[in-house]
N, C-alpha and C positions, 0 to 999 in steps of 0.2 A: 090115562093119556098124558097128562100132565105129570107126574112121576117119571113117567117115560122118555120125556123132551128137555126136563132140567136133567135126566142121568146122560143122556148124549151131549148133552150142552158142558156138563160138569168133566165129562172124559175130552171131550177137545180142548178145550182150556189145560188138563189136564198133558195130553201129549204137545201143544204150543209152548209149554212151559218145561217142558224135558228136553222141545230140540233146541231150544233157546239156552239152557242150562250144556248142554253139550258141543252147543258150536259156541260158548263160550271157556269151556272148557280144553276146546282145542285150539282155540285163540291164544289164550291163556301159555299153552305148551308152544306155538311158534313165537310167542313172545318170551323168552324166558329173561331170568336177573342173572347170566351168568358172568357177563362181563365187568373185567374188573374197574371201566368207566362209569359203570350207574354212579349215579350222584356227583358226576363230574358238574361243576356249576363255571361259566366266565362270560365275560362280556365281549360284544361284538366291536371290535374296530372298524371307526367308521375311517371308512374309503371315499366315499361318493352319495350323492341323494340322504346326508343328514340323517344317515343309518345310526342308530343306534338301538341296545336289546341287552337283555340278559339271557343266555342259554342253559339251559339244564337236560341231563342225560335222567330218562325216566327209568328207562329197559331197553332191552337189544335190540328193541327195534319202534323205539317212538323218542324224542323227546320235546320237549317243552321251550317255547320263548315270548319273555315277559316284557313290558316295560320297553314293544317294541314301534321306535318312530322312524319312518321312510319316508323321501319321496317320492312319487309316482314316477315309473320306469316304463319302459315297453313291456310289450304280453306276452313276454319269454322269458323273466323272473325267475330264477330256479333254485332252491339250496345246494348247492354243490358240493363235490368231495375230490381231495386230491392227496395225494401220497407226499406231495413237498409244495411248498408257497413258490419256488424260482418259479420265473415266467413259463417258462416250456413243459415242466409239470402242471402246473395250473390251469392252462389251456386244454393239456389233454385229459380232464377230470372229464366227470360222470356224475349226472344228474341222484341225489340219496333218494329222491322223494317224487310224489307228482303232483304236488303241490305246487300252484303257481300263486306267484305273488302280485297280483292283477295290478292296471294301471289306477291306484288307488295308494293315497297316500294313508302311511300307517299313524296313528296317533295312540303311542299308549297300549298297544295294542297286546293283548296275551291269546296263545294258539298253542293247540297240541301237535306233533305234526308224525308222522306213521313214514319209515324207511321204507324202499321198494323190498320187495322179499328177500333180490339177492344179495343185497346190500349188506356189509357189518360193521361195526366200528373201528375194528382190526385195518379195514380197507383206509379208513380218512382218517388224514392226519390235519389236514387242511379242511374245516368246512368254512364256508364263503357263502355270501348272498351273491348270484351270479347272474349277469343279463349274453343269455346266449348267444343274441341279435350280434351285440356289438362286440362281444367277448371282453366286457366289464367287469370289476369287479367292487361291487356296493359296500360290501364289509367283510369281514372276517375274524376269525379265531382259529386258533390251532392247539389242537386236542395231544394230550400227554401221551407217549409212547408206550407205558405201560401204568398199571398200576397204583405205581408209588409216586409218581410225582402228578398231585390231583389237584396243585395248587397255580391256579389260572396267572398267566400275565397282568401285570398294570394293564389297562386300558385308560389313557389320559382324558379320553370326553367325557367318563361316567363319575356322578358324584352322589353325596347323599341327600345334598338338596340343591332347589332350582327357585329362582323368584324373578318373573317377568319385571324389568324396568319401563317398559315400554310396549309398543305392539313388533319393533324389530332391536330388542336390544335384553339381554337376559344377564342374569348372573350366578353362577353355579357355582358349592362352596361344600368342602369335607374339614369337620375340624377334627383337631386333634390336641387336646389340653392339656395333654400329659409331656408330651413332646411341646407344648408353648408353639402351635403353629397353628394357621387355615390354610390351607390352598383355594383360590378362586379360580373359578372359567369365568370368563370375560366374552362373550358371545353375539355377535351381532352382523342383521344382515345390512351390510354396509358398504362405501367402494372400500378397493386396496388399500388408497393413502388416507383412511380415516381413522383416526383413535379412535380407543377407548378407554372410557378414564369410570377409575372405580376407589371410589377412597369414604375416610371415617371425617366427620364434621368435629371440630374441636366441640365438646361438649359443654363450654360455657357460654354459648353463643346463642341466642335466638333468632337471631335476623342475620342477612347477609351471610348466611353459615359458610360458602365458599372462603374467604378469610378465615386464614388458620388450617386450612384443613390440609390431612396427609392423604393423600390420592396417589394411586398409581396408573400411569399413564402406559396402555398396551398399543401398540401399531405393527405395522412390519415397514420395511426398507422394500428402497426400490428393488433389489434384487427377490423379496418377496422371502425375506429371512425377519421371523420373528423375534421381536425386543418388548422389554416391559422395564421401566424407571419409575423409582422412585420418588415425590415430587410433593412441592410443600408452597401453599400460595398464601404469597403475604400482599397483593394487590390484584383489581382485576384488570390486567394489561397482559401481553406478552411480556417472558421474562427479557430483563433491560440490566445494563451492569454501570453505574456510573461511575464517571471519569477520575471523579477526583481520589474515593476512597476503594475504588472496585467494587463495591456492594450489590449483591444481585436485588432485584425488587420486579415481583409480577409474579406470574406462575413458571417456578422452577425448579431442575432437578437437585433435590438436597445437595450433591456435588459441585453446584453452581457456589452454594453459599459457605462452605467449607469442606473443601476434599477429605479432613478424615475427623476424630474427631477418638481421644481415649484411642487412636491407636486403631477402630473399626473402621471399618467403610461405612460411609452413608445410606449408600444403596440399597435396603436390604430387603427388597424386590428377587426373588430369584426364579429366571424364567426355568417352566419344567415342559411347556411343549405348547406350541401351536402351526398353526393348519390355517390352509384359505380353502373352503370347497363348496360348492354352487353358490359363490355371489357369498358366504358366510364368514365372518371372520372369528376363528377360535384361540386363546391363547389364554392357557394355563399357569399360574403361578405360587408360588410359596412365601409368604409373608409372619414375620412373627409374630405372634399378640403382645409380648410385651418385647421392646425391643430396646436396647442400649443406648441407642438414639434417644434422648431425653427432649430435645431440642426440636427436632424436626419429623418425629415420628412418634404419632399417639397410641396410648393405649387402649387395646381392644379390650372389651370384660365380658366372655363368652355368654355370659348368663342375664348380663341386663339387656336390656331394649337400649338400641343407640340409632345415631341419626347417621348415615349414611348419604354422601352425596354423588353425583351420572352424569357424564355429558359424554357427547356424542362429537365427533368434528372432523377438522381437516387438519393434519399432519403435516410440518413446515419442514424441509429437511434440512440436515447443518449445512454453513458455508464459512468461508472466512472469518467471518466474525463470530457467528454462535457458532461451535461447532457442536451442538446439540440438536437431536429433536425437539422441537419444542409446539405443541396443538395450540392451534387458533383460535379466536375466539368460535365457542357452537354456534353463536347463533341461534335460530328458530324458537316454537316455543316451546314453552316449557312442558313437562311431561313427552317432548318427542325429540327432542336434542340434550335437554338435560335434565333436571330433579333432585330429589331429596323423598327420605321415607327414614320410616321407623324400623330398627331389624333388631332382631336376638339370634346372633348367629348360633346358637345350640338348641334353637326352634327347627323343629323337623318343618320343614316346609318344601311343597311338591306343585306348582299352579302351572308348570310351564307343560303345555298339552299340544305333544305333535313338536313336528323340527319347525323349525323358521323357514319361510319361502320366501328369498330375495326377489325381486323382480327383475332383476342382470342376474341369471347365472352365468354366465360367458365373462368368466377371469382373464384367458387368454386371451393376449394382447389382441388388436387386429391390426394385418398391412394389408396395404392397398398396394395392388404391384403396377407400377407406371414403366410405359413403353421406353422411357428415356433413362431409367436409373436403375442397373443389375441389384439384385437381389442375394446379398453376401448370405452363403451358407456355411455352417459351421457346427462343431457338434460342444457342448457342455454337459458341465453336472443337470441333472434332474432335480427341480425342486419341487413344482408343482405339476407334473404331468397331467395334462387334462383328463387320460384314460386310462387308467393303473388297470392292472401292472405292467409294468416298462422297466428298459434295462435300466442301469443306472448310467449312460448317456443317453442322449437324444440330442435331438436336430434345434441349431439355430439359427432363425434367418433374422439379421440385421440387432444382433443381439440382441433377440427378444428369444425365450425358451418357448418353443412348436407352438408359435401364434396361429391363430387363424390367418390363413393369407385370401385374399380375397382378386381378382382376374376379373376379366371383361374379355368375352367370346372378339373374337375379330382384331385383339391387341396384346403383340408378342412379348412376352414374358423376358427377360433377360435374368438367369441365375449366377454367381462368380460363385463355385463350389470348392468350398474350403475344407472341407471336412474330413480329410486323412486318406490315405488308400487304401484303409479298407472299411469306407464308408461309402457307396454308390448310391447319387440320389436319383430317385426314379418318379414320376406321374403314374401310380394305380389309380383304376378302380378297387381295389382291397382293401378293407376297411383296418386290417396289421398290416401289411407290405412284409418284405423280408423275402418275398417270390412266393408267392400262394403254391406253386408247382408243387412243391415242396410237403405240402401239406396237403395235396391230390385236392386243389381247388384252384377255382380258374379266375382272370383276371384279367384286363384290357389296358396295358402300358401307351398308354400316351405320348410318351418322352424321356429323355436318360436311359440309363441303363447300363451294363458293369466299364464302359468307359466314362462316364460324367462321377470320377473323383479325383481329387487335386489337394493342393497346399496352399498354404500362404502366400510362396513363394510363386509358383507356377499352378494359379488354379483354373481349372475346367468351366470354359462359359456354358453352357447350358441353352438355348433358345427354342421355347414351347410356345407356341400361336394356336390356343384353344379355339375353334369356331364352334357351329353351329350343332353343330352335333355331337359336343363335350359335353355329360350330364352334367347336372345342376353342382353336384357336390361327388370330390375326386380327392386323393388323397397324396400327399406329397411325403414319402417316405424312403428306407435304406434299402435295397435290396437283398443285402448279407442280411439284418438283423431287424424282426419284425418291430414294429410299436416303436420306430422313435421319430415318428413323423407325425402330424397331426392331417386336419380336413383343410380344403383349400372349395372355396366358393366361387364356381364361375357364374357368373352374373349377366344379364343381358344390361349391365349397366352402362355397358360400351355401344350403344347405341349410337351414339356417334361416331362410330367407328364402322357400324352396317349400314348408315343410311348417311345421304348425300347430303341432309338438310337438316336446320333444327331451329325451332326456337320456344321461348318460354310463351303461355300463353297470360291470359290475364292473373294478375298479381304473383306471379311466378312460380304459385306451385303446381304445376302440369306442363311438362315436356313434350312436347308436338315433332315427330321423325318423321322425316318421307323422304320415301327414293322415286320417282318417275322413270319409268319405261314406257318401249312405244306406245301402248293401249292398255295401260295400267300403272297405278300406285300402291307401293306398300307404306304403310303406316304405323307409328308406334306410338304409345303415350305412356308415362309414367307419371305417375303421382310423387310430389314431393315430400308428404307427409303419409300417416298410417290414415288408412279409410277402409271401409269394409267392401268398398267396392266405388269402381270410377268410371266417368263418361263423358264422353267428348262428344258434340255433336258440332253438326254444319248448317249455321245460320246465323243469325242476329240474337236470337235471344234459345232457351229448350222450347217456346213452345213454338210449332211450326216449324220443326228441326226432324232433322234424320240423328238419330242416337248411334252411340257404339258404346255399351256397355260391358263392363270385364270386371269378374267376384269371382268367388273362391267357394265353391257350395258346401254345405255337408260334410261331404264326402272329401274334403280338402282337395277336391279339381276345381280346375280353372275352366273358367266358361265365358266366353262371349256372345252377347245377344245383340242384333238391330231392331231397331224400334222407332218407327214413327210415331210423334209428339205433336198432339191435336189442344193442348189444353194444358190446363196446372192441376188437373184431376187425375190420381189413378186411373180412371175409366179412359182418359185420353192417351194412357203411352200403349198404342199398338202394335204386337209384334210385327217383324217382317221378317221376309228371307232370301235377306241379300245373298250372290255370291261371292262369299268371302274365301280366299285360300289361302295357309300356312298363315292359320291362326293358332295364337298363343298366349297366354293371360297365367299367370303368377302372382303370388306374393310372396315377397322378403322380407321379412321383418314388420311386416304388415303393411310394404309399398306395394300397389297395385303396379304392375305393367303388361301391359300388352299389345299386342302386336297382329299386321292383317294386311291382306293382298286385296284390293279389288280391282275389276277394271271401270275406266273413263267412263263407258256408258254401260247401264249393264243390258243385260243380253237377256232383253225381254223382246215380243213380239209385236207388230203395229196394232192389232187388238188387243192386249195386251192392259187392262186396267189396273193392275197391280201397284201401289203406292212406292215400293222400290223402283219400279220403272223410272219413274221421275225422277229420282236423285240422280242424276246427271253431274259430272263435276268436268269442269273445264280448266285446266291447267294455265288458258292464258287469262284467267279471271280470278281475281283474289276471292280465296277463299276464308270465309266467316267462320271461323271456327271460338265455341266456348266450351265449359268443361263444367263437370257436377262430380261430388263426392259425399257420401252418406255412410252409415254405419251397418246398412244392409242392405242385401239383395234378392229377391227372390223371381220365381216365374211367378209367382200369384203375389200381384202387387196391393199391394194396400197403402192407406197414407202413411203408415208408420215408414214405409219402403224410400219413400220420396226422399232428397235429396237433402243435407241440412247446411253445407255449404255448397258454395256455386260461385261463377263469376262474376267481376260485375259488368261486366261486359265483352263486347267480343271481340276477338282478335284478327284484322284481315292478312290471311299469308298466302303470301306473293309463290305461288309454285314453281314458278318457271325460273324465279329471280334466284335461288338457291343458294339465300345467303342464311345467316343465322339469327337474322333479328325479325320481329313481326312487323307487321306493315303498323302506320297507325293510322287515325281516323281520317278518311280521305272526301269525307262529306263537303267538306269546306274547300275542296281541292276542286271537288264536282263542282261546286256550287259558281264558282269562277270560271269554270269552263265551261259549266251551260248559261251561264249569264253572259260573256261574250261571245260565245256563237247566236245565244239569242239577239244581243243588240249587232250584230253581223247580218243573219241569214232575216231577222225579221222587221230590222228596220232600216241598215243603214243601205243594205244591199237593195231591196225591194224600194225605198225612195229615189234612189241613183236611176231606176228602170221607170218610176213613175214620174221623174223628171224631162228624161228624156222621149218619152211619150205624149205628156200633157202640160209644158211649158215650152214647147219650141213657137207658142204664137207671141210670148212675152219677147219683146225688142233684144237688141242685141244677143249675145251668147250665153246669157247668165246659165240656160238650162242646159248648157254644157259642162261649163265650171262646175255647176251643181253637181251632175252626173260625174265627171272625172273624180273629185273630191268624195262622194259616196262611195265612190265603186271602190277605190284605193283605201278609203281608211276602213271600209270592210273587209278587203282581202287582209289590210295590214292584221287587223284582232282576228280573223279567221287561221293566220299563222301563228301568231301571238298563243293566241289558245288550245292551239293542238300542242306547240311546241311544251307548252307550260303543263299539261296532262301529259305527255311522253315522259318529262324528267320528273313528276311525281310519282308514274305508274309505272319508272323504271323498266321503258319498252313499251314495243308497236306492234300488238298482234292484231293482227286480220282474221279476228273467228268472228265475232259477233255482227248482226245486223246492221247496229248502230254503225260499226267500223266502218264497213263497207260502204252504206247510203253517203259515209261523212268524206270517204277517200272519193266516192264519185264527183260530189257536193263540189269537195274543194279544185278536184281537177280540172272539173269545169271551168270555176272560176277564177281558176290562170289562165286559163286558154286565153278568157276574154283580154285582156292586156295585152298580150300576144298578137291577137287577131285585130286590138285596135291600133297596134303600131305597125303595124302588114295593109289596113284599108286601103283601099285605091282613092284617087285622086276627086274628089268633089266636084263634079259637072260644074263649070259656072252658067250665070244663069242663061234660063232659056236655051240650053244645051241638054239634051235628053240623056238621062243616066245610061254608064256603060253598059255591058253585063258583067262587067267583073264587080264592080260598083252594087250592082242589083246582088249577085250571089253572095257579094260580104256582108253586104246589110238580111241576108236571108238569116246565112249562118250565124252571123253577130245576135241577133235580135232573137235565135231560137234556141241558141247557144245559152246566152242568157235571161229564159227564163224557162228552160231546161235545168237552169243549176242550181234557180229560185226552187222550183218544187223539189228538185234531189234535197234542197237545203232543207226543205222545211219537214221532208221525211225522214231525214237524219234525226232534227231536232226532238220529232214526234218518237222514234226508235229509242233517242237515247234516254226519255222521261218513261218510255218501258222497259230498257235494259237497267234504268237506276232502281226502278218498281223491283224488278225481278230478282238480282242481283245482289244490291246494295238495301235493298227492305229501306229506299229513300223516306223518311218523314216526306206527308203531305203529296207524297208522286201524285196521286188523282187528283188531285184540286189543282197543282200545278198543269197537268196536261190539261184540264179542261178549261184552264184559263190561257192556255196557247191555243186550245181550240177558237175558244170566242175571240181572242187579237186577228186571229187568221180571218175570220167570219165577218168580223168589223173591216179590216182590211181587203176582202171582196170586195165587201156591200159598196169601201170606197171606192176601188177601182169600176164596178159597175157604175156609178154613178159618173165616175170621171170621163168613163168611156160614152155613155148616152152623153153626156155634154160634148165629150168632143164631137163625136159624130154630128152632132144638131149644129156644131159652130160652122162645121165643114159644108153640110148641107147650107144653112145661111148663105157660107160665102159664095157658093157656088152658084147661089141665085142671086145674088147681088147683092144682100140684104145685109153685107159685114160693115164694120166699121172703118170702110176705105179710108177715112181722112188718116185715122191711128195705124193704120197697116205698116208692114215690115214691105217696104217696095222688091226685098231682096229674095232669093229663093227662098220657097215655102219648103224648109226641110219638115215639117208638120205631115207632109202627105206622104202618104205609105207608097214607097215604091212596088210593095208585095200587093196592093190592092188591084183588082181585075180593073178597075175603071180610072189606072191610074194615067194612062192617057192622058184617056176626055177629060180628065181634072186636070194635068197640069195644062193642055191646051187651053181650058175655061181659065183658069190662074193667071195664065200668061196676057190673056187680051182683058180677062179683067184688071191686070197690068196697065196696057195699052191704054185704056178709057181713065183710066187716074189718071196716067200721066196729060192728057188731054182736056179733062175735066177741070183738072186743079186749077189754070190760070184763072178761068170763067168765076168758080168762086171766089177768089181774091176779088 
């Protein structure tokens, strides 16, 4: 049994190993060695993304790449193949492989890679590292036509050795000792106008090794043409030339200090190639090791270890007086602007792993296109096209070579198009231009078209007004000739240019936009800085606020969420679900903005419990507005979520007022104008009516004066005070409560003036009042203290309109101390009133103090009382009996 189960065991293994042996064997034959490229070897030219590689041809249908460093691209990566490099061949190439080169940066990297089947090397002349999306081209090499010639191009990036200076600054170097030379690369991720400086340390030096030393200083020009000099420092200053003897002294180029020298040039720096690509600056050069230059140029001695000196900087361009380059002092510290190390330049040495990642890759210049100033187009040499390959002109607006131009939705563009006649500039969507038709692909023109081209002389205006429904990114290019235009950024940065209003909020970084319509506001915000996500809400402080938050998820969409804010706790920011419409939220560059409709009240129902309900906003009410920014956002919030700047306080803006600046803090504005309504409505006004009710038995008229003088310098601060909050609050809306009770309040209290310069005439005495007399005194006397309680409901309104609104410090204590003044103020009028009555009662019975009496009308008695008669008839003959009595007492 066992016999039995190892010989079937021993026959399967037996046929797995025969079909394995024959489908390798058939492998073997659609691979053959016949072509006469096997063992073709060269290197990839970098293009774009810090490509570089070594290629090797295996067999007919694989090869080999070593030694390969990328940056990460899009997820359509391809090896390519083309019959010629010109633009129009290259485009229409064909994928060799199905190999994708993921969004993964290469470092170093070695792979084998297998041709598709119909694929041959007969077919490519051109292979290329190629991004389909954009129709890029990463790198390349170009493969020998036959046979005989198997001996690859220079490629200027690739060297024998590499040694890191820094974390962005390298230097790359092939010698050659026979010939008396090294060639360096000079490499660093850095801006445009910064050197770089690579030289040998005089070797009798220990300290301050910069004195003495021969450095060669690489940069490019503004036109973005690379140079490399020569350069010998004998102090550490900028190079300086003095007056008396012309002498250079500082850091200068050999040619500074004597133009030639034996008949050589000084110079002998000789540039052999550079390149600027993503944010990277590359510039190659030739230098001799032992050089003629005795003087100002040291010698190298391939085989020892020497000291080398780096720095890093900012590039001074010539003018009238220098008419040199001449780099700045580096600055920063050491090991990251400048250094020193020990080398053996005939030491293989290999540490630099992976390309350099600038953190600016965007070379191309940027303009910002303004509604007031045309935008000169023009076409030039190519020098650094942002997206090879391209013809060798391209587009130039405002003498920059195909910058990025940059637009705002809602603000028209002005172009003056200079570019030749047979250069048409156009607004695609196509990411080449040139008429996508053309190429059986489709395309959305915006603007221009085969009329917008001109000259110098007579050029073509151009006017494009992007709005709202421009994508984000649009491309401004030729129509006859694809690729010599670049991308153009419409931006909702023109936000002031869509919304009626604007202003900054606290400490200025957050933009606040609003438009009003009848029964709705749209809103925008923009953040001033990078944040991971931004929020505005409506109130005094986040907590006890309505949010409007706007992030960018995941999935790199924009998302806006509201959220009621109970607390400083994650557990307290509660969603909600306002009606929000033509909502929009972005980031650029890492600025949040976004944008949202809602209306005035939302459109919830009278049962209706929902915490959106309540956000109510009232446009004739300044609105409280603060703002939060943090480095993320999520729906499942956590403290990490929370915010890590914010405001320091809140901004009140005026909606209605639609100007551009925020309101500022109006507490103290209030505070003035409920203090003198208060000393108005609750003391001067309310003493003026208790005057004239409980001091008319005091002799003569005082308790008229008294009353006049109350009543008037009330009304005066009750004008005083309104006037003084209209020109603060910039207007007089009539929405709120408080308004209303305060417009009743004060109407009233003109009337009264009114109505006492219209009274009728004074009964004299012992004359029974008229009725016209009786109905002014109704009106007067109900009139005014009709306008007491509108007044003091006002008052009471407006300590809840500051409550609700304004989130007033201390409103409850304050109302409840208006409460008890009021209460106290009762308690006096009840007592004053029981006393009068009881005086009234006395006199009536006899029991007054006739000797001290007012013999004249007793305006004390209420002409509105039912017993007003029989009182002034008893008044009157208690009259009568004084005047009788009196002599007997004397």
């Amino acid at each position: 049994m066992y016999n039995s189960k190892s010989s079937l065991l021993l026959l399967l293994l037996f046929l797995i190993n025969s079909f394995i042996f024959f489908c390798n064997a058939d492998s073997g034959a659609k691979c053959s060695n016949t072509s006469s490229l096997i063992g073709f070897e060269s290197n990839f030219t970098m293009v774009q993304h810090q490509l570089r590689g070594h290629f090797k041809i295996l067999d007919d249908c694989s090869f080999q790449v070593s030694r390969f460093d990328m940056l990460s691209g899009s997820s359509d990566v391809v090896f390519w193949g083309a019959v010629a490099f010109d633009f129009s061949n290259i485009t229409r190439g064909f994928p060799i492989s199905d190999h994708r080169l993921n969004q993964t940066t290469y470092k170093n990297a070695s792979f084998s890679i297998q041709l598709l089947p119909n694929v041959t090397w007969d077919q490519i002349k051109v292979l290329s590292v190629w991004d389909v999306t954009t129709l890029s081209d990463f790198g390349h090499l170009t493969l020998p036509s036959n046979g005989s010639d198997l001996y690859p191009s220079r490629v200027h990036t690739m060297f024998d050795n590499c040694k890191n200076l820094s974390g962005n600054y390298r230097v790359r170097w092939s010698l050659n000792v026979e010939d008396n030379w090294i060639e360096i690369g000079l490499e660093a991720a850095t801006k445009t106008m910064n050197y770089m400086a690579f030289g040998w340390a005089n070797p009798n030096r220990t300290k301050e090794l910069m004195l003495g030393a021969d450095i060669a200083v690489a940069a490019f020009t503004e036109e973005g043409r690379p140079f490399v000099d020569d350069f010998y420092i004998t102090s550490y200053s900028e190079c300086m030339l003095h007056g008396k003897d012309g002498s250079a002294v500082g850091v200068c180029p050999d040619v500074v200090y004597e133009n030639t020298t034996n008949g050589m040039t000084l110079n002998n720096t000789k540039l052999v190639y550079g390149h600027r690509r993503d944010g990277v600056s590359f510039i190659r050069f030739r230098k001799p090791l032992n050089s003629s230059d005795d003087k100002y140029d040291l010698p190298v001695n391939p085989t020892e270890e020497m000291t080398v000196i780096w720095a890093l900087g900012l590039m001074k361009p010539p003018d009238t007086i220098r008419p040199y380059y001449l780099p700045q002092n580096h600055g920063g510290p050491m090991m990251v602007a400048y250094g020193h190390l020990r080398l053996n330049a005939s030491e293989n040495v290999d540490d630099c792993f992976g390309p350099l990642d600038a953190d600016d890759k965007q070379d191309q210049d940027l303009i910002i296109a303004s509604a007031k100033v045309p935008l000169v187009v023009t076409t030039g040499e190519a020098l650094h096209y942002p997206n090879p390959p391209n013809p060798s002109k391209v587009l130039y607006i405002n003498k920059k070579e195909a910058p990025v131009l940059r637009v705002e939705r809602g603000v028209p563009v002005k172009f003056s198009v200079q570019t030749g006649h047979n250069v048409a500039l156009y607004i695609t969507s196509d990411y080449l231009g040139g008429n996508a038709t053309l190429r059986n692909a489709t395309e959305t023109i915006y603007s221009g078209g085969p009329e917008a081209e001109g000259v110098m002389a007579s050029p073509y205006e151009l006017v494009w007004a992007p709005d709202r429904n421009t994508p984000d990114q649009v491309f401004y290019q030729s129509l006859y000739q694809p690729k010599m235009g670049w991308r153009v950024e419409v931006v909702d940065g023109g936000l002031s240019d869509m919304y009626n209003n604007s202003v900054f909020l606290d400490d200025q970084q957050v933009t606040f936009f609003w438009t009003i319509s009848k029964d709705s506001i749209s809103i925008a915000a923009r953040g001033e800085k990078k944040s991971g996500y931004l929020a505005i809400a409506f109130g005094g402080e986040m907590v006890n606020s309505y949010a409007y938050v706007g992030w960018i998820d995941n999935a790199g969409k924009g998302r806006l969420n509201t959220y009621w804010i109970d607390g400083k706790d994650a557990s307290n920011v509660h969603l909600t679900n306002e009606n929000l419409t033509h909502v929009r939220c972005k980031s650029e560059n890492g600025i949040i903005t976004f944008e949202f409709t809602r209306p005035f009240n939302p459109s919830c129902s009278s049962h209706d419990k929902k915490k959106e309900c309540k956000n109510i906003l009232d446009p004739t009410t300044p609105l409280r507005v603060v703002w939060a920014m943090g480095a993320k956002w999520s729906e499942h919030l956590s403290e990490t979520n929370m915010h890590s700047v914010t405001s320091q306080r809140p901004v009140r803006v005026m909606l209605m007022r639609g100007s551009s600046e925020a309101e500022q803090d109006l507490r103290p504005v209030l505070a003035v104008h409920g203090f003198m309504m208060f000393l108005a409505w609750g003391i001067l006004l309310p003493g003026g009516i208790l005057a004239a009710r409980y001091l008319k038995h005091v002799k003569g008229d005082g308790w008229y004066q008294i009353h006049v003088y109350l009543q008037y310098s009330g009304l005066a601060i009750i004008l005083l005070a309104v006037l003084f909050a209209v020109a603060e609050l910039h207007g007089f809306f009539v929405s709120s409560l408080h308004v209303k009770f305060g417009i009743a309040a004060i109407f009233c209290a003109c009337v009264q003036p009114v109505n006492a310069y219209l009274r009728p005439k004074k009964p004299d005495h012992g004359v029974e009042a008229s009725s016209n007399r009786i109905i002014w005194e109704y009106f007067h006397v109900n009139v005014g203290r009709g306008a007491i309680v509108v007044g003091i409901a006002a008052l009471f309104t407006g300590m809840k309109h500051l409550g609700e609104r304004y989130k007033g410090e201390n409103v409850h204590g304050l109302s409840w101390a208006l409460i008890i003044w009021f209460l106290i103020g009762a308690l006096i009028v009840i007592f004053l009133e029981y006393r009068e009555r009881q005086r009234r009662r006395d006199r009536f019975l006899g029991r007054g103090d006739w000797v001290l009496g007012n013999v004249e009308e007793d305006d004390s008695v209420d002409l509105l009382n039912p017993h007003h008669a029989s009182a002034r008839t008893g008044s009157q003959n208690s009259g009568l009996m004084e005047v009788q009595l009196e002599p007997l007492s004397r």
